[in-house]
N, C-alpha and C positions, 0 to 999 in steps of 0.2 A: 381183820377181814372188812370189806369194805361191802355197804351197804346193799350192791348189785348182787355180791354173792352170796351174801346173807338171804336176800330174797329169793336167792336162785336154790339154794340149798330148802328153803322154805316149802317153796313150791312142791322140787320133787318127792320132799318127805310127806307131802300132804295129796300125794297125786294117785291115782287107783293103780296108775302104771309102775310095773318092776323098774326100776333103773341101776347098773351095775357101768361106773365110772372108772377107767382107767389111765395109766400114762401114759406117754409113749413109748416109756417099755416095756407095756402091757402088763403092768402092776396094780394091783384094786385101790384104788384112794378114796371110794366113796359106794355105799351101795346104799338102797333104801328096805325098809320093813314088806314093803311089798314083795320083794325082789327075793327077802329069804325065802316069803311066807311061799311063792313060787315053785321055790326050788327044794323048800321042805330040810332048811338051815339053819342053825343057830348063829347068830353073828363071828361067835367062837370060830364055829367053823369056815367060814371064808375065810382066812389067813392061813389055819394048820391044814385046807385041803384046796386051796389055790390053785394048782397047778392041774389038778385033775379036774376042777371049777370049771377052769378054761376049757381045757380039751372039752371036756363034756357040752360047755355051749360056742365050742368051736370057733376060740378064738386063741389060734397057737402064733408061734411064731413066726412073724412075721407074715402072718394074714390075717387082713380085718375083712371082718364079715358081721353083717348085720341079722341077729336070729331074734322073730318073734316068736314067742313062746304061749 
C-alpha cells in the first residue's frame, strides 16, 4: 500500500464521521469504528448481514444513493 492510502485510511479511521466503502459491485471493502458504532454493529456483523446492511441504508442494486445518517 502505498503511502497516499495509508494516509487516506488514517484519516478516516481517525475521523468522527461513519464511513462504509464499497466496490463497484457494491461489496463492503472498508468500513470505520464510527460507522458500526452508528449503526449499533459488531465488525462480525457487516459481512454475515451485508446485504440486509445495504438495503437498509439503501444502497441496492444498481442504485447509488448518498444517505446521511
Amino acid at each position: 500500500m502505498d503511502f497516499f492510502n495509508e494516509l487516506m485510511i488514517k484519516v478516516i479511521e481517525e475521523t468522527s464521521d461513519g464511513f462504509l466503502i464499497l466496490n463497484p459491485k457494491k461489496e463492503i471493502i472498508f468500513f470505520n469504528e464510527v460507522f458500526l458504532r452508528m449503526m449499533g454493529l459488531r465488525s462480525i456483523d457487516i459481512f454475515s448481514q451485508e446485504k440486509e446492511l445495504l438495503r437498509t441504508i439503501r444502497i441496492e442494486d444498481g442504485k447509488d444513493k448518498k444517505l446521511t445518517i
